[in-house]
C-alpha positions in Angstrom: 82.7 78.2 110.5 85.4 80.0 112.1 86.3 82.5 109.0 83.0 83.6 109.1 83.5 84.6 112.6 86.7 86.4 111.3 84.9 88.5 108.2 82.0 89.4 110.7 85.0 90.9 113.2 86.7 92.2 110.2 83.3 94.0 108.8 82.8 95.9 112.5 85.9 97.6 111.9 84.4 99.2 109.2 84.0 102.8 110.8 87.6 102.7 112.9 89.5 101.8 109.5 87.6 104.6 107.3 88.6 106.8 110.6 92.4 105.6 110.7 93.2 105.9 106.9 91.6 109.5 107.2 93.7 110.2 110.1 97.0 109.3 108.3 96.0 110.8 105.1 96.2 114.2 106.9 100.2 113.8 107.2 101.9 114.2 104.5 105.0 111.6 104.3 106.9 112.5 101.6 110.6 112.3 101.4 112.8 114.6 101.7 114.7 113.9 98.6 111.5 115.0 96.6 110.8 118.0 98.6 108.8 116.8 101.6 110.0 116.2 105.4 109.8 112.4 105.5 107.3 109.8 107.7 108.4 110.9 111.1 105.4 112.6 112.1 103.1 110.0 110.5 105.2 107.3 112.3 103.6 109.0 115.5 100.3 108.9 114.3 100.1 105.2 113.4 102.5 104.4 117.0 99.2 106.3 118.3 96.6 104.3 116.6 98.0 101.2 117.2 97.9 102.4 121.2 94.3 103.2 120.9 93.4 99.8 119.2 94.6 98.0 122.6 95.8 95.1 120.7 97.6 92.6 123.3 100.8 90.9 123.3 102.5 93.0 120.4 105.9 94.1 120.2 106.6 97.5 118.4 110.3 98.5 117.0 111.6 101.4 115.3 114.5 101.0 113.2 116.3 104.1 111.4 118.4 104.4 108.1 121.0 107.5 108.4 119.8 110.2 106.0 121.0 113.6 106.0 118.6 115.2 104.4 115.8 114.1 106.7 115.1 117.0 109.7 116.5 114.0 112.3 119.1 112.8 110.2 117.0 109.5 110.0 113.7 107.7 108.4 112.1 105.5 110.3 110.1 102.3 109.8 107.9 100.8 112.4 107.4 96.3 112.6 105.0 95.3 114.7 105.0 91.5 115.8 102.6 89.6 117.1 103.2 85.9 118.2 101.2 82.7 116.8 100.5 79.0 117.6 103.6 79.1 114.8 106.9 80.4 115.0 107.2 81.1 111.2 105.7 84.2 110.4 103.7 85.8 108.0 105.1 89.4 107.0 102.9 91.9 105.3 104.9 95.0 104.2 103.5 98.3 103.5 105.0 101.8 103.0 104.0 104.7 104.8 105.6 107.5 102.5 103.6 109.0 99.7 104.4 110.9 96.5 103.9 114.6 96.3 100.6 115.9 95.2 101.5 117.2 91.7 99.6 119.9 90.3 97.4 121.4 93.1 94.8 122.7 90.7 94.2 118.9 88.8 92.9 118.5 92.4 89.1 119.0 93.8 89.8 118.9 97.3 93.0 119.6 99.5 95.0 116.4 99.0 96.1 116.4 102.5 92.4 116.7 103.7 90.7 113.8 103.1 87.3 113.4 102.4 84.7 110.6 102.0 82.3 110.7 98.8 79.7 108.3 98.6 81.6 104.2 98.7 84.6 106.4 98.6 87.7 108.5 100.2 89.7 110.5 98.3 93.4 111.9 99.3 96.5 111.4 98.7 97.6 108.1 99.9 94.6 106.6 100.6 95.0 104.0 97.9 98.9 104.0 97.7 99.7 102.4 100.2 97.2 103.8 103.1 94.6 101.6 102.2 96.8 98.0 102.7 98.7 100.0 105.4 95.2 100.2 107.7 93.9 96.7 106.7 96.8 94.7 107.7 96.9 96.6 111.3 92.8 95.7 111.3 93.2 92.6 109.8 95.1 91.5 113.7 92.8 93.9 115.2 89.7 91.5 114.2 91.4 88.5 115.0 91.5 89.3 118.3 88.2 91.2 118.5 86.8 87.5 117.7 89.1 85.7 120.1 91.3 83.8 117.6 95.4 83.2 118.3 97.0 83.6 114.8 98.4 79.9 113.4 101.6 81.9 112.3 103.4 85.0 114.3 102.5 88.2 112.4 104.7 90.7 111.4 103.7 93.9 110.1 106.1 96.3 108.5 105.6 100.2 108.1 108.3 100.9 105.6 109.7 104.6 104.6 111.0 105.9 101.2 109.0 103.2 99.0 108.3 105.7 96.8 111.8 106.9 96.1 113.3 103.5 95.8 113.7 102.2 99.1 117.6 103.4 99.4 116.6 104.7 103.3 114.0 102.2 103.9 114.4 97.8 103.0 117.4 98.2 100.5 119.2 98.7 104.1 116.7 97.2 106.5 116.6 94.1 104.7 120.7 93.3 105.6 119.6 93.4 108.9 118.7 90.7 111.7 114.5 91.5 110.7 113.5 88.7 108.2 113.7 85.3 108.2 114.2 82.6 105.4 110.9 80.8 105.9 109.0 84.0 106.2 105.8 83.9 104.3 105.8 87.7 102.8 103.2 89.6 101.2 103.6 92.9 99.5 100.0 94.6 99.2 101.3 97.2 97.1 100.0 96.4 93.7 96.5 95.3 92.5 93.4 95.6 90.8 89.6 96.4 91.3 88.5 92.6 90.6 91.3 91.2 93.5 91.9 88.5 91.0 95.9 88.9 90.3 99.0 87.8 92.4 102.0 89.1 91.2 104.9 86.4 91.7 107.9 88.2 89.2 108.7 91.7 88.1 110.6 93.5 85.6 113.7 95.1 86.4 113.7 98.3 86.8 116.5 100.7 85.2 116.7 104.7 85.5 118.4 106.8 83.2 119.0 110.2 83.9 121.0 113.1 81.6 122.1 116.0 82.1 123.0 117.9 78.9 125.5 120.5 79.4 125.4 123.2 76.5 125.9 126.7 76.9 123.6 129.2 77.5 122.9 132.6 75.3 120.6 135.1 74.7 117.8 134.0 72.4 118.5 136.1 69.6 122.1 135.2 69.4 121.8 130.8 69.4 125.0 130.6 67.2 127.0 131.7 69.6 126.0 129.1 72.5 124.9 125.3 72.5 121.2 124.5 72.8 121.1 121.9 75.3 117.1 121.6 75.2 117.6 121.1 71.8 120.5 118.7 72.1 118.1 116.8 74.8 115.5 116.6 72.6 117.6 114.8 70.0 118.9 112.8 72.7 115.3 111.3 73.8 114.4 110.6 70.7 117.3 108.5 69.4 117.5 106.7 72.7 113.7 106.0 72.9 113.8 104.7 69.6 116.8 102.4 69.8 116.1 100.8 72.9 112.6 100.2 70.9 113.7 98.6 68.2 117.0 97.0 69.9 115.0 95.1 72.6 111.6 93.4 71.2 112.0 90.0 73.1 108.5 89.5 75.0 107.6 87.2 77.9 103.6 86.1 78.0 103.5 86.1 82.1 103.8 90.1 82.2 101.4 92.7 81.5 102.6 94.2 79.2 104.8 91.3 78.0 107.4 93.3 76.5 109.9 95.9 78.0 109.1 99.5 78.5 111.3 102.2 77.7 109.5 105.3 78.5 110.6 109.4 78.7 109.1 110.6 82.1 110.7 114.0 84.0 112.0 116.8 82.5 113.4 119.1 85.3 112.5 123.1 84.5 115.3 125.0 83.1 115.5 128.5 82.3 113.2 131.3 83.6 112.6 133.4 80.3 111.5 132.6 77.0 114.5 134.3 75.7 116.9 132.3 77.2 118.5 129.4 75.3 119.5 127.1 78.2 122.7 126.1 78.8 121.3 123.0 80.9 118.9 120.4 80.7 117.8 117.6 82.6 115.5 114.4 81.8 114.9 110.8 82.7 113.8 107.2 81.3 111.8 105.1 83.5 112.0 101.5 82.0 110.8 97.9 83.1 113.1 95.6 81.2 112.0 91.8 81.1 114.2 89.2 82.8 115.6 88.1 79.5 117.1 91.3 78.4 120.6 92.1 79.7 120.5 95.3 81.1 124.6 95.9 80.4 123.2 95.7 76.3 120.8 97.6 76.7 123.6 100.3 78.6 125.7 99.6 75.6 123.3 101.3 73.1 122.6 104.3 75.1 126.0 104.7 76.0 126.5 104.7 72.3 124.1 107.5 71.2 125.3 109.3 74.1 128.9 109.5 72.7 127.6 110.1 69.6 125.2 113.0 70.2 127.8 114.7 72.3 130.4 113.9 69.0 127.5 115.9 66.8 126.5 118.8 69.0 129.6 119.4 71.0 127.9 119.4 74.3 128.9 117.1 77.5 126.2 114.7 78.4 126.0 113.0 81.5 124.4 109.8 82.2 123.5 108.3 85.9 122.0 105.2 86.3 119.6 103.1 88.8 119.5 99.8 88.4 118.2 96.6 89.8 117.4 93.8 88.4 115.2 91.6 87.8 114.9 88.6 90.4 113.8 85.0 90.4 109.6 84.5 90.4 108.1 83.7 93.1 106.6 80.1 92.5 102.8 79.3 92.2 103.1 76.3 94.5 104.8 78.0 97.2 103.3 78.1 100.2 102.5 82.3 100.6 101.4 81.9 97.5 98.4 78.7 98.1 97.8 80.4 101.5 97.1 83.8 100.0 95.0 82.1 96.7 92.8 80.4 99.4 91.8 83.6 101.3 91.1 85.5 98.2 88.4 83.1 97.7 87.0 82.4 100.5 86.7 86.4 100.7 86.2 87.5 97.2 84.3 84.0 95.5 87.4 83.8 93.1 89.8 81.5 91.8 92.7 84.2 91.5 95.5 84.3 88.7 99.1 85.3 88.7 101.7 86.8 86.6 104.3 89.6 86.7 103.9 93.3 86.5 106.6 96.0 85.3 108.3 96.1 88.8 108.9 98.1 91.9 107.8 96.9 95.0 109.3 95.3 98.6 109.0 92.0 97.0 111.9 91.9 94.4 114.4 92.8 97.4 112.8 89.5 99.4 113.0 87.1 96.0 117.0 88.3 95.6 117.5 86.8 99.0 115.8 83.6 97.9 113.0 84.3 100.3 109.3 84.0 98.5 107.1 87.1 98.4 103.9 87.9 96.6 102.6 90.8 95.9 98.4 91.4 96.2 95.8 93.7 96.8 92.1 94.8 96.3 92.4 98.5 94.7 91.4 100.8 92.3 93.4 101.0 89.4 95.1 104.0 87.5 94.5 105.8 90.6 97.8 106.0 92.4 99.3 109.1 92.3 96.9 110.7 90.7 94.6 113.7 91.5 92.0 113.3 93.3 93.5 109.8 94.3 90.7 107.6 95.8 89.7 103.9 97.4 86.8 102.0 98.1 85.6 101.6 101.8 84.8 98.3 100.7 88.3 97.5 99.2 89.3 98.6 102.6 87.7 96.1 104.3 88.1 93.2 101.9 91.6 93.5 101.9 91.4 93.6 105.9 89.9 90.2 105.4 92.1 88.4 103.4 94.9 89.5 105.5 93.2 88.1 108.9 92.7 84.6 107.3 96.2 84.4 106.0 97.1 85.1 109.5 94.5 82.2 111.2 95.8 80.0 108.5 92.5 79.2 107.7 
């Protein structure tokens, strides 16, 4: 049959993937807005691998979002297309950024030097999103290697700033002449060990971010300034709570099936012990279901807010990100029947789907009515993490699925 031919092809690449993730793992890509210098120089690296795979009748294009804190002024994303027996294309999007390592000594190697461990290579980015990055380049790669024209035109995107939102990478690429209506677009950016879950709906996903404006004093004299740890602390609390108790509605097709409110970064604030700071800064990550209106849920923070400053006499501030939630992919579409398929002729399963708390490619694809799953074989709880890791096998499985999607078969 020809998709065994296509997993044998697919399973010789074995080495020269393990090789390539390594290779991009050694760059860090991390934006600039979160202390890094962006994905130019990893851009490179991949332009260079795909030059040393020999792959024939490709087209490669950079395209740039202005960004003035990048060293050029830009970040770059790289599509590579590929032409089928089909004009309508198949569109698997990756990012190539990566978050920052975190705590250096949580870590047991260099994060930025990879390293393979038994079935194993850890580093940072191998598994968010290097590992689906390298598969879907292979997965044309052994196509070819086994003499098989795609049934649809591939296109791969290499997408930057992922990790920070996407406001320099598809929030802006995706208002531009790049995607098509009847593409067929798959996100490999969220999965599970077991490969058994297509996400087809997400959460929206709202940021809130304070800055408490107090003012600071010496420790042994509080009376005479404002707290503003303290008056952020109080602020936390009462908004965690109400948005807890406010917003219980739950929808049975997410995991978890309920709206998360949840206290994440505190940014550092004074440099003694003895200093009562006059500043303080903190955000809430949540994942609201579809059925919540976001403009309520403002409504009772905006509330406490006035009402903590009222109480405490400092001057809070409140920025917020905000996108929200789209329309689901359907089951019956036809990304979604074509990807089901592969998954089991790969993988021996039958898989599910469902929605997850948000924050990948695909959400900006369902706003413009275009249908967009999101898959992948990976390990969970492992994305940035230390000593972040994926399977070799994953690596190649995923490979696999990608190349029958694109034969059609």
């Amino acid at each position: 049959m020809l998709h065994n031919e296509i997993l044998t092809s697919a399973e010789k690449l074995e080495k020269s993937m393990t090789e390539s993730l390594m290779r991009l793992c050694r760059i860090p890509a991390i934006s600039p807005h979160n202390g890094g210098t962006g994905e130019d120089a990893k851009i490179l690296e991949l332009a260079k691998i795909i030059d040393e795979l020999g792959l024939k009748n490709i087209t490669l294009k950079l395209e740039h979002v202005d960004d003035e804190k990048a060293a050029s002024g830009k970040r770059p994303s790289l599509f590579l297309e590929c032409p089928g027996k089909k004009s309508r294309r198949i569109c698997i999007l990756s990012h190539i950024d990566v978050v920052p390592e975190g705590d250096r000594s949580l870590w047991t190697l260099d994060p930025f030097k990879p390293e393979i461990r038994g079935s194993r290579i850890y580093g940072r980015g191998v598994s968010d999103n290097g590992t689906c990055l390298v598969a879907s380049l292979f997965a044309l790669k052994a196509l070819q290697d086994a003499g098989i024209e795609p049934e649809y035109t591939v296109l791969l995107a290499f997408v930057a700033d992922e990790e920070m939102g996407s406001h320099y990478g598809l929030e802006q690429l995706i208002e531009r002449d790049i995607f098509r209506a009847d593409d067929l677009v798959v996100v490999p950016d969220s999965g599970n060990d077991a490969g058994d879950f297509i996400e087809i709906a997400e959460k929206a996903s709202w940021k809130l971010i304070f800055t408490v404006n107090g003012k600071q004093v010496h420790a042994a004299l509080p009376h005479k300034g404002i707290n503003a740890c303290r008056v952020a602390n109080i602020l936390a609390h009462e908004v965690d709570e109400a948005l807890h108790e406010t917003f219980k509605q739950r929808n049975e097709i997410f995991d978890p099936p309920f709206s998360t409110f949840e206290p994440t970064r505190r940014l550092a604030n004074v440099p003694a012990v003895n200093i009562v700071p006059g500043r303080e800064r903190f955000e809430f990550d949540c994942r609201v279901l579809p059925e919540v209106s976001l403009d309520d849920a403002f409504e009772v923070v905006e509330k406490i807010r006035i009402d903590v400053e009222r109480r405490t006499g400092a001057k809070i501030e409140l920025e917020v990100d905000r996108t929200d939630a789209a329309e689901p992919t359907k089951i019956e579409d036809e990304v979604c029947s074509l990807l089901s398929e592969s998954i089991n002729k790969v993988l021996g399963i039958e898989p599910s789907a469902g929605g997850i708390g948000g924050g990948t490619f695909a959400a900006f694809f369902r706003k413009k009515g275009i249908p967009a799953v999101v898959w992948a074989q990976e390990c969970e709880g492992v994305a940035h993490q230390p000593d972040e890791f994926t399977e070799i096998s994953y690596l190649v499985n995923n490979a696999k699925v990608f190349a029958l999607m694109m034969a059609g078969k």
